[in-house]
C-alpha positions as CSV (number, residue, x, y, z in Angstrom):
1,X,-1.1,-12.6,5.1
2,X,2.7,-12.9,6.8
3,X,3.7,-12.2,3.1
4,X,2.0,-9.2,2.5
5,X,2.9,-7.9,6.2
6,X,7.1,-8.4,5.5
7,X,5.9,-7.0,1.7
8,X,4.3,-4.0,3.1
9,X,4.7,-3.0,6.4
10,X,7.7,-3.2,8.1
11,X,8.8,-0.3,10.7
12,X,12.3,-0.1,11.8
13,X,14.2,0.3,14.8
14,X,14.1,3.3,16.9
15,X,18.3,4.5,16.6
16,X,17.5,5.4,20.5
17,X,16.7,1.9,21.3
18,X,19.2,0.6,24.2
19,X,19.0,-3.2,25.3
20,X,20.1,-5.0,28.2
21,X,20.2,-7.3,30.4
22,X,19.4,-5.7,33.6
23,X,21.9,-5.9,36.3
24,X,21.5,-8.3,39.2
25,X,20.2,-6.2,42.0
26,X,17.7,-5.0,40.1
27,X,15.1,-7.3,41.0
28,X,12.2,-5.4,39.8
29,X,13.1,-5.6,36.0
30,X,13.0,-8.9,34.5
31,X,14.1,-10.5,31.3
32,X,15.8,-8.2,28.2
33,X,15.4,-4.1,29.6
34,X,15.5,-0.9,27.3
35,X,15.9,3.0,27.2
36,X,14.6,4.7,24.1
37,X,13.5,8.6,23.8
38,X,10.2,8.5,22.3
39,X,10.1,9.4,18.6
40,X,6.9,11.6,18.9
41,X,6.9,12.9,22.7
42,X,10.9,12.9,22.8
43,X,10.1,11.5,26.5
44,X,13.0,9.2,27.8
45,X,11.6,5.6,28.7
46,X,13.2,2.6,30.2
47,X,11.3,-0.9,30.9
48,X,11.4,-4.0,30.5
49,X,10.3,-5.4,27.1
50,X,7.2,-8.0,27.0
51,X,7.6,-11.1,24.7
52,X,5.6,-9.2,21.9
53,X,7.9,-6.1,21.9
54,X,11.2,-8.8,21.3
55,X,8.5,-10.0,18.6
56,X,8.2,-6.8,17.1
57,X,12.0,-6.1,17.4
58,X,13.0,-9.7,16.1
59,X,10.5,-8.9,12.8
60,X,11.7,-4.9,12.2
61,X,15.0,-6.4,12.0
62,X,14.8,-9.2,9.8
63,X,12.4,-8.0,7.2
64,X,12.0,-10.5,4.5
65,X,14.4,-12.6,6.0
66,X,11.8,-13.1,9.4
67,X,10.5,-16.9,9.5
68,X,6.9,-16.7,10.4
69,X,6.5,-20.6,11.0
70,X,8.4,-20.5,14.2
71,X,6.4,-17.9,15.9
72,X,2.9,-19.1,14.8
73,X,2.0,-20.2,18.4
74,X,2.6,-16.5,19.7
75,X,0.9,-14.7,17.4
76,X,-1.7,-15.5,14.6
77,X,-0.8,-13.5,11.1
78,X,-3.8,-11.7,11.2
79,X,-2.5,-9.9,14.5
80,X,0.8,-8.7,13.2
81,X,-0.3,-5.7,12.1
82,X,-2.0,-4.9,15.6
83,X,1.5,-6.1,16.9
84,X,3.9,-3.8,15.1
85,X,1.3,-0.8,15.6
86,X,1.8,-1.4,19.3
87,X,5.7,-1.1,19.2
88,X,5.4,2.2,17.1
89,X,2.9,3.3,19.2
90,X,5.6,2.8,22.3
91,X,8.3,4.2,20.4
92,X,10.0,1.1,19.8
93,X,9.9,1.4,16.2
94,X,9.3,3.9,13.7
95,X,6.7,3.1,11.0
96,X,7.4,4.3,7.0
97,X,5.0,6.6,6.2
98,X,1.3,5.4,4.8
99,X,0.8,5.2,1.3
100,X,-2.7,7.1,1.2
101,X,-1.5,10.7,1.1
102,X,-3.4,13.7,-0.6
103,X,-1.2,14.4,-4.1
104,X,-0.5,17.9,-5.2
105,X,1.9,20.6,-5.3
106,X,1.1,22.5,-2.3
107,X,4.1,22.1,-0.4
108,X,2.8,23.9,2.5
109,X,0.5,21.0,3.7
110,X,1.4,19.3,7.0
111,X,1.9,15.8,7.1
112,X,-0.7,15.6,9.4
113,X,-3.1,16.3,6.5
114,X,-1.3,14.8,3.9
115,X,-0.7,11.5,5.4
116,X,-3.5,9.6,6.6
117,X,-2.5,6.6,9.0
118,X,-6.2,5.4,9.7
119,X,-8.1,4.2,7.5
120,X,-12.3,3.8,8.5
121,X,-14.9,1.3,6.6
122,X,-18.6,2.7,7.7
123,X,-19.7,-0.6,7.5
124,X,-23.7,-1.0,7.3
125,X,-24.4,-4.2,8.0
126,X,-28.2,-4.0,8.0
127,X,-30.8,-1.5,6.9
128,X,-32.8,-3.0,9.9
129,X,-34.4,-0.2,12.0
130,X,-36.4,0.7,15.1
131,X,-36.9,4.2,14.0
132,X,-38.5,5.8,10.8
133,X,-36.6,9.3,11.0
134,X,-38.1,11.6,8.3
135,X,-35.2,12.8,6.9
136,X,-33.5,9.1,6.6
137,X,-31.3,8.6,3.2
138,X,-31.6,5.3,2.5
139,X,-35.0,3.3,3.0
140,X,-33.6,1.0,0.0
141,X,-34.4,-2.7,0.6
142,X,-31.0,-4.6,0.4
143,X,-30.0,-8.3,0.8
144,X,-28.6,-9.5,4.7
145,X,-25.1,-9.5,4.7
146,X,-24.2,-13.3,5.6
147,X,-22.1,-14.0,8.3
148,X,-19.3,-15.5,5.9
149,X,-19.7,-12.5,3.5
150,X,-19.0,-10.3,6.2
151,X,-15.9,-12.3,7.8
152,X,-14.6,-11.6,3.2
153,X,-14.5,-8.5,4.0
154,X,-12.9,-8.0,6.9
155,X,-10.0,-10.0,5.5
156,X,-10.0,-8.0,2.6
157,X,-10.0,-4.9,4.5
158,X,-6.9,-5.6,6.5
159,X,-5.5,-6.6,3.7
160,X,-5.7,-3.0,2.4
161,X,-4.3,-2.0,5.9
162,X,-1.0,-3.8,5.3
163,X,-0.8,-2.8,1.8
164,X,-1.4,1.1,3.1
165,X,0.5,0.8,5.6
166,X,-2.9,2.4,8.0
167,X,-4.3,1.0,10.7
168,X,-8.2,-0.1,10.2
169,X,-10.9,1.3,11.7
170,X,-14.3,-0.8,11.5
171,X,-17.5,1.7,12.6
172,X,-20.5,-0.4,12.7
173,X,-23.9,0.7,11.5
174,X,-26.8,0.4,9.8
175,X,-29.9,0.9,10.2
176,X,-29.3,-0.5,13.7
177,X,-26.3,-3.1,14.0
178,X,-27.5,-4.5,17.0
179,X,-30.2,-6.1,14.8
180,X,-28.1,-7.8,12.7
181,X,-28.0,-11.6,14.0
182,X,-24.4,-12.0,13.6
183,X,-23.4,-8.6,15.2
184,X,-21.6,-9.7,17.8
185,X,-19.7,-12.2,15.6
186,X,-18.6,-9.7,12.9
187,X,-17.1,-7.3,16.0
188,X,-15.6,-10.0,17.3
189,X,-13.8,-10.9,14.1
190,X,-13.2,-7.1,13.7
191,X,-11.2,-6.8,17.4
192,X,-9.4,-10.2,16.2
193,X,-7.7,-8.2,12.8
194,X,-6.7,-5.4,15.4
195,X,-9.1,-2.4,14.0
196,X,-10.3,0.2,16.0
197,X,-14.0,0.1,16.2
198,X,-17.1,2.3,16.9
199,X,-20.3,1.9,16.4
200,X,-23.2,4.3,15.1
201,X,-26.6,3.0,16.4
202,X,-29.8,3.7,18.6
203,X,-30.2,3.2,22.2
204,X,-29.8,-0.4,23.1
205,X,-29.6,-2.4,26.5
206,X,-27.1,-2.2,29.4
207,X,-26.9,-6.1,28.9
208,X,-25.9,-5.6,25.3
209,X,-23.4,-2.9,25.5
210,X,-21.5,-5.1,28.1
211,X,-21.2,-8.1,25.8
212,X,-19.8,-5.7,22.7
213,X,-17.4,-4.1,25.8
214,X,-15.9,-7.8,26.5
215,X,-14.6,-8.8,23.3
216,X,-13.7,-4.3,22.5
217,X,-14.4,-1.2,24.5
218,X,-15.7,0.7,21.1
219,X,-13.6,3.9,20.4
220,X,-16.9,5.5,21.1
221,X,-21.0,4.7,20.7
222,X,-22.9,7.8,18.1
223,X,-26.7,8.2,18.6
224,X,-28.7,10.8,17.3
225,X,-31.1,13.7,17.9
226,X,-32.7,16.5,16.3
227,X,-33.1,19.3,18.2
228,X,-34.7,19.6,22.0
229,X,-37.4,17.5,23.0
230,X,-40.4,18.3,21.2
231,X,-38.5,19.0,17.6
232,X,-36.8,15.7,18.3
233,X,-39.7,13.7,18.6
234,X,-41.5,14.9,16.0
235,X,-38.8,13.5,13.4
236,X,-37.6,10.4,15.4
237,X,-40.6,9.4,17.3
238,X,-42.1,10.0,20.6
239,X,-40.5,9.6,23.9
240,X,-37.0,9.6,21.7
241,X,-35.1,12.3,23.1
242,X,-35.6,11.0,27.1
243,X,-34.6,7.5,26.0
244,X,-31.5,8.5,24.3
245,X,-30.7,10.7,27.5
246,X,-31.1,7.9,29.5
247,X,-29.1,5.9,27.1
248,X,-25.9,8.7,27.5
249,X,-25.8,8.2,31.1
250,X,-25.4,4.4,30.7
251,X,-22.8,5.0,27.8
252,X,-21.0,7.4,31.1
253,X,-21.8,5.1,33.6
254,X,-19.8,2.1,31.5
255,X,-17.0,4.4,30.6
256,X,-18.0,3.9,26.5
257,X,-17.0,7.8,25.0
258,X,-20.4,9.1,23.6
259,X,-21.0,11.7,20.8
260,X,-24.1,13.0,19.3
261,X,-24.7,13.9,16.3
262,X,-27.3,16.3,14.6
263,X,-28.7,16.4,11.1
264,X,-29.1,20.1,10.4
265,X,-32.1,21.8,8.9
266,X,-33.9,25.3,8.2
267,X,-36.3,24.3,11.2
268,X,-34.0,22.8,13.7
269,X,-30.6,25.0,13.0
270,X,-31.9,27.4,15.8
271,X,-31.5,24.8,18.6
272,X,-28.3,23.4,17.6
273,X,-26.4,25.7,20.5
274,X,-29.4,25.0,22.7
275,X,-29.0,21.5,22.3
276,X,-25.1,21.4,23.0
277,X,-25.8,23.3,26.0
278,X,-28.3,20.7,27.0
279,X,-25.6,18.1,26.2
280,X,-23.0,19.4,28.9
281,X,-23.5,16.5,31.3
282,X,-24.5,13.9,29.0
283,X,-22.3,13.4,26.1
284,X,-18.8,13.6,25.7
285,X,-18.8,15.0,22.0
286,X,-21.8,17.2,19.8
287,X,-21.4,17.9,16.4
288,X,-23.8,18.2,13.7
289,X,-23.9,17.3,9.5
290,X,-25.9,19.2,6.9
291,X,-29.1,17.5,5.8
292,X,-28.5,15.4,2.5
293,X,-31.8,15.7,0.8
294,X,-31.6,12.1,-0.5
295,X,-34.1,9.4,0.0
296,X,-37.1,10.9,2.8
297,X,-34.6,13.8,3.6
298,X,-36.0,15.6,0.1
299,X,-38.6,16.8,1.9
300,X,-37.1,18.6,4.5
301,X,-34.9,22.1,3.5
302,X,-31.2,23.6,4.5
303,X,-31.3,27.2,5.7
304,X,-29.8,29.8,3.1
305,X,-26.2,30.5,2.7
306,X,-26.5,33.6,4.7
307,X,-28.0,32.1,7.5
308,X,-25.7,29.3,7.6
309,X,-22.5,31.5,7.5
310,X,-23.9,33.4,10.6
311,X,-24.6,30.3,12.2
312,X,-21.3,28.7,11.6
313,X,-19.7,31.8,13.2
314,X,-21.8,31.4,16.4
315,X,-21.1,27.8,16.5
316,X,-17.3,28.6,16.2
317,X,-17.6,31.0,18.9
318,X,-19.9,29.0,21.5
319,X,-17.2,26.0,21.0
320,X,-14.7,28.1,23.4
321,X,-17.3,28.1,26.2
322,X,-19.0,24.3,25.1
323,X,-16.0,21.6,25.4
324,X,-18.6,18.8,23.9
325,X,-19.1,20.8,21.0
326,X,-17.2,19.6,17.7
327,X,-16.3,20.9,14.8
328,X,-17.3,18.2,11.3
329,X,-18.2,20.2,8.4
330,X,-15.4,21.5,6.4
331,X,-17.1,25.3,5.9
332,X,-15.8,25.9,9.8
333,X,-12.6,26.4,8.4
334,X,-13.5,29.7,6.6
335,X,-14.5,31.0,9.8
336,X,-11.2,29.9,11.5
337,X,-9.3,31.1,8.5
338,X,-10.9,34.4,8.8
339,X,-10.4,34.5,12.6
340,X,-6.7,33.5,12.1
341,X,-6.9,30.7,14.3
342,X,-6.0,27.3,13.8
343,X,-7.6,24.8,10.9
344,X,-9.4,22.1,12.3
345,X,-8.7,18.7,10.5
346,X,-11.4,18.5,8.6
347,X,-14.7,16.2,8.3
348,X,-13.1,13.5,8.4
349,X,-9.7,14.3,9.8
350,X,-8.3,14.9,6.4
351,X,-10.8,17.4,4.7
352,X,-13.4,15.8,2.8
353,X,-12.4,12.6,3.4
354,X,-14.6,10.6,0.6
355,X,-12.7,7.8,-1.0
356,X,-9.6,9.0,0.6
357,X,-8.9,7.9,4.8
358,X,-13.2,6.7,4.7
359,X,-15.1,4.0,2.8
360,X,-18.9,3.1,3.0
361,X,-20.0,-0.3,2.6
362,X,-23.9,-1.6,2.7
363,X,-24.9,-4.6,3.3
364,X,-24.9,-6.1,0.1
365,X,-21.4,-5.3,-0.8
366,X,-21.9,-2.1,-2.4
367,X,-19.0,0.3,-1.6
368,X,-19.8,4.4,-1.8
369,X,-17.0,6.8,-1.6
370,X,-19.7,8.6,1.2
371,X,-23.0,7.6,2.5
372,X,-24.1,10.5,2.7
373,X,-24.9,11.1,-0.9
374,X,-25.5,8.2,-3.9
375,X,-21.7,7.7,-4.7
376,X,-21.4,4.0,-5.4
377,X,-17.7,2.8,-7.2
378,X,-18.9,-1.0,-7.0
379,X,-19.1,-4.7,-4.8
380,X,-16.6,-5.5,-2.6
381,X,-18.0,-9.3,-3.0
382,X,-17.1,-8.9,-6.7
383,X,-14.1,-6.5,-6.9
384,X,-11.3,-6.0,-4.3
385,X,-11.1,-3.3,-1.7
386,X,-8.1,-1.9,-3.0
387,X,-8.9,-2.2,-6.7
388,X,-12.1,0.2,-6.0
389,X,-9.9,2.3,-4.0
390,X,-7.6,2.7,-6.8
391,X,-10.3,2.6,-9.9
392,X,-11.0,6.3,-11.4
393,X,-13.8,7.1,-10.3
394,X,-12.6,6.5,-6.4
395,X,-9.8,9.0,-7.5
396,X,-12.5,11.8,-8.8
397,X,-14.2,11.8,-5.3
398,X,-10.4,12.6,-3.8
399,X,-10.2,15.2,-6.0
400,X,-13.1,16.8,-5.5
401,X,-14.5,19.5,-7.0
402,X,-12.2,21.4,-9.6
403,X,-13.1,25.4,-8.2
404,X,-11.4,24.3,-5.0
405,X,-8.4,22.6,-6.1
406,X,-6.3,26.2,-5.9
407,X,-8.0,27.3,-2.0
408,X,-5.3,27.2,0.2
409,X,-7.4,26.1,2.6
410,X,-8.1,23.1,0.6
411,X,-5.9,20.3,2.3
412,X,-8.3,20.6,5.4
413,X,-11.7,21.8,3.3
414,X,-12.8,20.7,0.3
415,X,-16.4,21.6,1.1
416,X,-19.3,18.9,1.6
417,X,-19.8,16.8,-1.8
418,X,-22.8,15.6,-0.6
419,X,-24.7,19.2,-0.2
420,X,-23.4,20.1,-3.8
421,X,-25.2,16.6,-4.8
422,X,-28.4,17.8,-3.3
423,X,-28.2,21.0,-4.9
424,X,-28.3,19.2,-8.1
425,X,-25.2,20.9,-9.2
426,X,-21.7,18.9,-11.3
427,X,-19.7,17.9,-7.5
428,X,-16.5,17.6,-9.6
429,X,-16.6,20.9,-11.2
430,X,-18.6,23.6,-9.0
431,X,-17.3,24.1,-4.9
432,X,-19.7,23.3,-2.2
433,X,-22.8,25.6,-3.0
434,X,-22.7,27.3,0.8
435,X,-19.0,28.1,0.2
436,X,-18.5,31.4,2.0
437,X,-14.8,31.6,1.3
């Protein structure tokens, strides 16, 4: 691990970066001081450094040089990463730029949207389920994951992170993750690499959330629902939609950031605003995804392109009135393009992020370049993460579909893969079927 951090992922030195012993009378600052202007926010700070930062410092500066024996009682290897994110993160240092970037010629991309510096694992560790949702993608029997296969993994997938140079971001599903036995382990292990976590779930206890908040506060806790009550209910189950409002206030009440998420549909795409509206005081975040009509979601339809372009335009304009509302599918973009207004980052903060910044993995080891859609590039018990991540066919899901590659809204597009997979139609040739652009 130390080797592939000094290999991989060194930062440097911010050139701003004063240090000093602080004078005397000074009483308040103890140990080594500093004064360094921020690299991002250009704000002037001056503190005194903790024993990790002189950590940090001591390991930016000697590079392949640094001896990792001497320090292992301060920090284990597996928290170095976490470690020298914190001093970039202060300013301290300046991190080289990640190696997952979008290729191509369009020089006019940002670096916000060509450089991804977070990398996210959906990680389904269980099919297990309370619910029976009739528009659910994947009611596949799979093998557990094992509490040792799951700990592989998470050492492979940090890793990647050093290799990258990204931070990791671990969002826990399933099915319902809670009802995997060795949940609170794998999070555990998770928080102990340094990733960011999540989790996408169903309502669970107030006694459970606490224990998940004392090993991480999760970067934020998804449920779902359908419409308003009675639409709700009829696809998720009765009494769903009071439980999971009940569940939003504890998620407040616990300071956990919540977001709700919606699985669009011809019958449900009229109380989509309604909904968010409902939403106000409950959730910090609403956004919906276009039904996939894979597994039990085949028998339930999308509304027609026309329809959806009007209702896109709606959404786009309720959002300045709604602040929970959120924008996911790439097609917003055409409407902000059209507006003139600024291009939101895409689905997954980098366009159609499948195979690029976002992974899935099921619980037998099967990695999909999205979950959304059957999109499997192989095992991550058999074959590395980063071999899949470089293998072909993880590089045609980047690409994407060929009628888009010359858009120039591309970088932050790139349509849905997954609707042009239940459309039946060739994902790497033909754009997103509901393209309005």
């Amino acid at each position: 691990m130390w080797k592939i951090v000094l290999k991989h992922n060194i930062p440097t030195i911010n050139p701003t970066l004063e240090i000093s012993r602080p004078a005397r009378e000074n009483r308040q600052l103890r140990g080594w001081g500093a004064v360094w202007k921020h690299p991002k926010t250009k704000k002037i700070n001056s503190e005194a450094l903790a024993p990790n930062d002189l950590l940090a410092l001591k390991i930016a500066s000697e590079g392949s040089r640094f001896k990792p024996e001497k320090y292992r009682r301060m920090i284990l290897p597996s928290r170095v990463n976490l470690l020298l994110a914190k001093a970039v993160n202060k300013g301290l240092l300046i991190s080289p730029l990640p190696k997952i970037k979008r290729h191509g010629r369009n020089l006019s991309i940002p670096d916000r949207l060509r450089y991804a510096d977070t990398f996210t694992l959906q990680w389904h560790i269980t099919n297990a389920c309370g619910l029976h949702c009739r528009h659910c993608y994947d009611r596949t029997k799979r093998s557990r994951l094992a509490l040792p296969g799951g700990i592989k993994i998470l050492a492979d997938l940090s890793k990647f992170c050093l290799k990258y140079r990204v931070r990791g971001h671990v969002c826990f599903t399933g099915g319902n993750p809670f009802l995997h036995p060795h949940f609170q382990r794998l999070y555990r292990k998770a928080s102990g690499y340094g990733f960011s976590t999540s989790i996408l779930g169903n309502p669970v206890s107030e006694h459970e959330l606490v224990k998940i908040i004392d090993i991480q506060m999760p970067g934020y806790f998804q449920v779902s629902l359908e419409g308003l009550a009675a639409h709700n209910d009829q696809i998720r189950g009765k009494g769903h939609f009071r439980r999971t409002l009940k569940f939003l206030k504890t998620l407040r009440r616990l300071n956990i950031s919540s977001a709700v998420m919606l699985t669009l549909t011809e019958n449900n795409i009229n109380e989509v605003i309604p909904l968010a509206d409902k939403l106000r005081k409950y959730a910090d975040y609403f956004t919906f995804n276009r039904l996939s009509s894979a597994g039990e979601g085949a028998a339930l339809n999308l509304p027609d392109k026309k329809k959806y372009a009007e209702f896109l335009k709606k959404y786009v304009s309720k959002s300045r009135q709604n602040r929970i509302i959120g924008f996911k599918d790439n097609l917003i973009n055409i409407v902000l393009k059209k507006r003139k207004m600024r291009l939101f980052d895409g689905c997954t903060g980098y366009g159609c992020g499948a195979a690029f910044n976002f992974l899935a993995v099921l619980s037998d080891g099967e990695v999909h370049a999205c979950r959304k859609f059957s999109s499997p590039l192989g095992n991550i018990f058999k074959t590395r993460l980063s071999k899949i991540y470089e293998s072909g066919a993880a590089k045609r899901y980047r690409r994407g579909a060929k009628e888009c590659a010359a858009c120039n809204i591309r970088h932050a597009c790139g349509g849905c893969l997954a609707a042009g997979y239940s459309k039946g139609i060739k994902i790497f040739d033909k754009r997103d079927p509901y393209c309005f652009y």
